[in-house]
N, C-alpha and C positions, 0 to 999 in steps of 0.2 A: 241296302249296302252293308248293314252292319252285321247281318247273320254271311253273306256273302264272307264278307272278310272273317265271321270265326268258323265258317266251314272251310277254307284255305288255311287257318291256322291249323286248325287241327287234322287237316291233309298232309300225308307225308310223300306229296308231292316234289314240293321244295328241297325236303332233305335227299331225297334222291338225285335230285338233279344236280343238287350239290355234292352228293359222293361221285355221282359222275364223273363233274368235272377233276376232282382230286385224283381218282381214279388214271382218269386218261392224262392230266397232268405227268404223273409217276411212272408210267406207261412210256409215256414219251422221253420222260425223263431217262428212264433207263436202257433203252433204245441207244439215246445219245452217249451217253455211260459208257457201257459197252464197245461202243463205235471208239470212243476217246482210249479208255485203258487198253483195247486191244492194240492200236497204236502205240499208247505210250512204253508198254509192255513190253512187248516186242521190239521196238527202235531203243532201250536203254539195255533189252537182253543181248543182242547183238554186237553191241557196242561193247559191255562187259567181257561177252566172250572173245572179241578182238584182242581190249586190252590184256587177258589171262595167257591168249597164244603167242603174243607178241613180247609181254616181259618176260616170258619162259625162255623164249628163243635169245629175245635180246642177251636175258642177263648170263645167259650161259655164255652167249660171245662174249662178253665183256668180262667176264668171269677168267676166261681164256686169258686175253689181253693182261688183265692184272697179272697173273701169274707168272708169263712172259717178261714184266718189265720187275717183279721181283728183285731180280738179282743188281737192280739199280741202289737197293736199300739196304741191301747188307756185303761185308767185304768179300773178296772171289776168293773160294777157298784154295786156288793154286798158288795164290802171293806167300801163304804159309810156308808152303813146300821150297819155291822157289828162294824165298828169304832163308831158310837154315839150309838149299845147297851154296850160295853164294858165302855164306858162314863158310861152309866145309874149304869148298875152295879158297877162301880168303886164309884159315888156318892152315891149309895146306900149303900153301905161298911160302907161310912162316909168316901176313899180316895181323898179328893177334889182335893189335890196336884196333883197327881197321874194323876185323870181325867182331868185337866186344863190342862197339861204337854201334853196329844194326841191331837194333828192337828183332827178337825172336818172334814175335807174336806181332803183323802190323796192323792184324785186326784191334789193337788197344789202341793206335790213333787213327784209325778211320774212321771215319763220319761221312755219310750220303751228302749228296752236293744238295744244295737251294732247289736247283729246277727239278730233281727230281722228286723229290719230297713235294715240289707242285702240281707238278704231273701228276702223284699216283693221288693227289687229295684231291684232283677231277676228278679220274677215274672213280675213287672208291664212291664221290660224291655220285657219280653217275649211276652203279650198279644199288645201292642203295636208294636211291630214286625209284628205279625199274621197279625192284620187290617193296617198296613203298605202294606203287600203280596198281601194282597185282593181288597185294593186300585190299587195299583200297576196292578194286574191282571183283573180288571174295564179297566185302563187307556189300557194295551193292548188289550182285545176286541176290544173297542172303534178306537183302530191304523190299528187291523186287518179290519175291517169293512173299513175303509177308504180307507186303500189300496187297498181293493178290489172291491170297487165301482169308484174309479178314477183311475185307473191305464189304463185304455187305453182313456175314453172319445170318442169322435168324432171326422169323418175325414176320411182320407182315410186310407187302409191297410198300406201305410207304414209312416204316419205322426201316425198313431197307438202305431204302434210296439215303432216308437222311444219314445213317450210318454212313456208309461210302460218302457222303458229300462230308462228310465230317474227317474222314482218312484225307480223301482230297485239299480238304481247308490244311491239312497238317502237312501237307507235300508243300505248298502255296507259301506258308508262311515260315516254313521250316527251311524254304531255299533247296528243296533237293533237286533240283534239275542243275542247280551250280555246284553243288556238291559231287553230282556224278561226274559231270561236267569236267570233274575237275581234275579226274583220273585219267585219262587221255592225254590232258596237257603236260602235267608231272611226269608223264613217258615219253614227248614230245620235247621236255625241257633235258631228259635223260640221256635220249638219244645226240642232242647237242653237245651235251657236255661227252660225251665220249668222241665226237669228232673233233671238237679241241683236246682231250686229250693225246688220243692219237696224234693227229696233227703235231702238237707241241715236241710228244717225244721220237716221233721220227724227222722232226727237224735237228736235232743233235747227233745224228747217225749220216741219214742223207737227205738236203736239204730238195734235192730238186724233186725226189715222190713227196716229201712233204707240202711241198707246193700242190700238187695234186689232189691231195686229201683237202689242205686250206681251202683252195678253191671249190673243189665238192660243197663244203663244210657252208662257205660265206652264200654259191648259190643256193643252198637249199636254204637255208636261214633268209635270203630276201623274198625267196620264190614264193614263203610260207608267210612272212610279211606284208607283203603287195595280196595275196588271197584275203588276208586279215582286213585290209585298210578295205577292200573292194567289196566286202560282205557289210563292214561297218557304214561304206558310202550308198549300198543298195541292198535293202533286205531282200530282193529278189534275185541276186547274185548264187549264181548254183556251185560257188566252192565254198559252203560255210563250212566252217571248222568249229571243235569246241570252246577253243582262244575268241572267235567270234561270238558264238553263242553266250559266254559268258560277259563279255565286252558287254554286250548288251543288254542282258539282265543290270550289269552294274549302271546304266545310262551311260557309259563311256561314248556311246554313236553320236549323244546328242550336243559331244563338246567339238566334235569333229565337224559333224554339220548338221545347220540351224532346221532341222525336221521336225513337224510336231506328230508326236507318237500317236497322237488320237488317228491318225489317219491310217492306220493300220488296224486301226478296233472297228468292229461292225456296225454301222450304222444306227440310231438310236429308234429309227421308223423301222429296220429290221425287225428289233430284239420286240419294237412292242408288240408289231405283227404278231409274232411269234406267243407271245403271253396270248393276246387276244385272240388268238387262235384257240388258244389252251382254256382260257377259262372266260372270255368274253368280257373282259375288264380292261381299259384303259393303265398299262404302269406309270410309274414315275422312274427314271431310268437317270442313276446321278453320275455324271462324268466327272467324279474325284481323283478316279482312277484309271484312267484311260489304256495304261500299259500292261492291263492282265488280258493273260490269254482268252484266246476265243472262248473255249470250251466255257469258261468261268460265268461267262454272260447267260451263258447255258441256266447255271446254274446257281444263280444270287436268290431267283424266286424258290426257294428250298421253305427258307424259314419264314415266306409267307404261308405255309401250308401246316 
């Protein structure tokens, strides 16, 4: 038995079969990879370029609009004109008194009224937004494109894999899916504020299209509300939004209702499956965390390797 056992030691049997399994470990590993970033890739480039088309568009509207209600903020330059002919006439009369008594200039006591000065600190609030969204959706191309040109680099297949799972731990912890996440809404919140201001200052004009606009204004704001609430009561619900999306990263779903989040994570006789497939080992598979994405499960056996 004891020459048996140092002719197996010194058989490089074993380390083979051991690179093997490392091997097709990483193999698979990056199969899944692949499968995942092509996904993620694509579903936040998309999104990005949404956002870029639509603050272009928007903020030029809105750009419009401000300039249109301008003249709410400084005096009409015809009151000049009109004030020194009413002079002329008044001295013509022979009213001297009269005429001496009108301010030449009545742009030295004007001052814009309250609601307007509110009005236009929506609007500027709103277009400022928009090219906030569009900055913001520049800055993530710019993240996309990085991560996908360095996320594995050079090397071998498995100093590879672990590289990319180490870009991916930096996504993970670093909150970027809320971050992007977040550019969407900021134009979502932008668009709002431009229907209240609309709204606002065509109620001082005429009130019955401003009614019009209001209403627009209040259903799209519930409509978008009631998708929100309905995404947060069923992750299976097909209007999520990014307002969702992010609700839920924050656990905000789980103050709404009493769901336990493990039930959305994969099975724990899945995941062993899946290792035991791979390297013919029983794991230990700890649910500390039960609300990380799928792929993730994927991908915790890394740094057994």
């Amino acid at each position: 038995m004891k020459q048996v056992l140092d002719i197996l030691q010194d058989s490089t049997i074993a380390s083979r079969i051991g690179k093997d399994k490392r091997s097709r470990f990483w193999g698979v590993y990056k199969r899944v990879a692949e499968e995942h970033d092509g996904e993620f890739l694509e579903r936040y480039t998309t999104d990005m370029d949404i956002v870029l088309i639509f603050s272009g568009l928007f903020s030029a509207v809105s750009t419009a609009f401000i300039v249109a209600m301008e003249s709410s903020l400084s005096p009409d330059p015809s009151d000049i004109t009109n004030s020194l002919l009413k002079q002329l006439v008044q001295i013509g009369l022979g009213n001297l008194v009269e005429a001496g008594t009108a301010p030449a200039d009545p742009a030295s006591t004007w001052s814009p009224s309250a609601s307007a000065v509110r009005i236009q600190l929506v609007a500027y609030a709103s277009l400022s937004m928009s090219l906030l969204a569009a900055f913001g959706a520049v800055l993530g191309k710019q993240w996309l494109g990085y991560y996908k040109s360095n996320r594995y680099g050079r090397g071998s297949e498995e100093e590879r894999g672990k590289r990319r799972q180490e870009k991916f731990d930096g996504i993970v912890t670093w909150y970027f899916d809320a971050v992007v996440q977040s550019f969407p809404v900021i134009l979502q919140i932008s668009l709002l504020l431009f229907g209240i201001a609309l709204g606002a200052n065509m109620w001082y004009d005429q009130p019955s299209i401003a009614w019009v606009i209001i209403a627009t204004t209040v259903f799209g704001f519930l409509f978008y509300s009631l998708t929100v609430m309905a995404c947060l009561i069923s992750p299976a619900c097909p209007f999520q939004t990014p307002t969702s999306t992010m609700l839920r990263m924050l656990r905000i779903d789980s103050k709404i209702i009493l769901l336990n989040s493990s039930a959305c994570a994969p099975s724990e006789s899945t995941w062993q499956g899946f290792y035991a497939w791979c390297s013919n080992e029983p794991p230990v598979i700890s649910s500390s965390s039960p609300s990380r994405c799928m792929v993730s499960y994927v991908f915790f056996y890394v740094q057994r390797f």
